[in-house]
N, C-alpha and C positions, 0 to 999 in steps of 0.2 A: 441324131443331132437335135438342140433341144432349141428353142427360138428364145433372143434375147430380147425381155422386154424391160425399159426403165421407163418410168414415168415421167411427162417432161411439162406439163401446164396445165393448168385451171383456165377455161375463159368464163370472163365475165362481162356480159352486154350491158354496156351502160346509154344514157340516154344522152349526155354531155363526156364523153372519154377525156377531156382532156384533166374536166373538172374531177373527176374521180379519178385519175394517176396524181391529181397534187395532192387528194386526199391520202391515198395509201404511201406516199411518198413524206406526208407531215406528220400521218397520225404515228405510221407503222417504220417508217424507214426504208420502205420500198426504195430500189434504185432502178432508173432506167435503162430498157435494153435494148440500144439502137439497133437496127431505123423502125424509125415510122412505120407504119403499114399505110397505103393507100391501095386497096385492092377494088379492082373491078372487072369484068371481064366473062366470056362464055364461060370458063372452067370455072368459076365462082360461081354463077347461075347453075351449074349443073350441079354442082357440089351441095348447095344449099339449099337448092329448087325455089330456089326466090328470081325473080324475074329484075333482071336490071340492079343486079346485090353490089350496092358499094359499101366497103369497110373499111371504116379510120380505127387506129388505135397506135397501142402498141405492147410491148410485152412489160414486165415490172420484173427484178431480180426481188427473190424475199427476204429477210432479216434469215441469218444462220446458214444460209447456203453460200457458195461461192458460185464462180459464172456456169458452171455446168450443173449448177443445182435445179430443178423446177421453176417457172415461170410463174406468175399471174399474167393474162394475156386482155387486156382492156382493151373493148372492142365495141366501134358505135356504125348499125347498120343503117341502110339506107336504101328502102323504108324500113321502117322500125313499127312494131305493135306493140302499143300501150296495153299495161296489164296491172292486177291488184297487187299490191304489196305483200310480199313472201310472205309467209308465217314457218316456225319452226318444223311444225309437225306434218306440213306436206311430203308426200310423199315424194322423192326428187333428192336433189344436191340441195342442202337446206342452210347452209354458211360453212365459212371457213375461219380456220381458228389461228391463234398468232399465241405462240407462250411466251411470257413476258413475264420481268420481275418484277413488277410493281402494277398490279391490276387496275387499283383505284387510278394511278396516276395517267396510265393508257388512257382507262375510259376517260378522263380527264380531256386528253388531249383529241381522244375519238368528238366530243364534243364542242371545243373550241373551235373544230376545223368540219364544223358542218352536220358530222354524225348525232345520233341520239341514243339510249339506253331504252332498249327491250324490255328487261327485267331489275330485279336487284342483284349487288353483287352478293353470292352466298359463299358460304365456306361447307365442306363436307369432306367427310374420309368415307372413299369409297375402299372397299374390301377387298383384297389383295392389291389394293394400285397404289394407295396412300391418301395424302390429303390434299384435296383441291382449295383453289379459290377462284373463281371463275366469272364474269358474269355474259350473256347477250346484247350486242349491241347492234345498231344498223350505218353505214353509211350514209353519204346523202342521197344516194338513192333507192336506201332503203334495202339494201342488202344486208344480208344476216353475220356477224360476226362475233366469232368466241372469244372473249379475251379469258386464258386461262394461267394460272402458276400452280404448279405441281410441290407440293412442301412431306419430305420424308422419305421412308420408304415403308412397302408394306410393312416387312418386320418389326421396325419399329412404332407402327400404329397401332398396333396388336389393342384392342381393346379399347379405342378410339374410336366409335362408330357413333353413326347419327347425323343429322344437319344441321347446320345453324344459318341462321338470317342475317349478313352485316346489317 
């Protein structure tokens, strides 16, 4: 007998939870998934080995799934340690990506609603996958985020290589 596993959530510790659910919810489309979490309690404490651990949050449904699809699970502790702002290349869970048709337009709306841009948007045809357009962004609290659109298929990129700069 083989054990069944499905994957079911991301958490993400934020410092204002309520303020980053309006964000993934204006920039991304995220929808809420009731209830609330207000956790506290010995089995929280043992869990987390945090002494006296209270968590607000709650869960986000993502763009392209339905209700039994994976979670984002936005989660604000108490107490909470302040720490440097991610960078791509740590070693760890280093952002989460959203594919979208309109790239420029996302990052657009990533930054109306608080977010910033990482890098620039580029375009590239990676080799057997196709053509990207892609860029890095952060939320407002500086969480790493890939806005990416996938254009082609390998086959027909055949001969299409190299990077380019929007």
């Amino acid at each position: 007998m083989s054990d069944r596993i499905r994957y079911v959530h991301t958490n993400l510790v934020a410092r204002n939870w309520k303020g980053l659910v309006e964000f993934y919810v204006a920039a991304f489309g995220c929808k809420i998934k009731p209830p609330e979490r207000n956790i506290k309690g010995d089995w929280i404490d043992s869990l987390t080995t945090i002494r006296r651990a209270h968590i607000q949050g709650t869960h986000l449904y993502l763009p392209g799934y339905g209700k039994d699809g994976p979670t984002l699970e936005v989660f604000q502790y108490s107490p909470s340690v302040r720490s440097k702002l991610s960078k791509v290349n740590i070693p760890g869970f280093a952002h989460i990506a959203f594919s979208v048709t309109d790239v420029e337009r996302i990052l657009s709306k990533v930054e109306k609603h608080g977010g910033s841009r990482v890098g620039q948007v580029v375009s590239a045809v990676i080799e057997g996958v196709g053509a990207l357009n892609v860029v890095y962004a952060r939320d407002p609290e500086g969480n790493i985020i890939e806005i990416q659109k996938w254009n082609g298929s390998p086959k027909k990129m055949k001969g299409k290589k190299g990077n380019r700069k929007r």
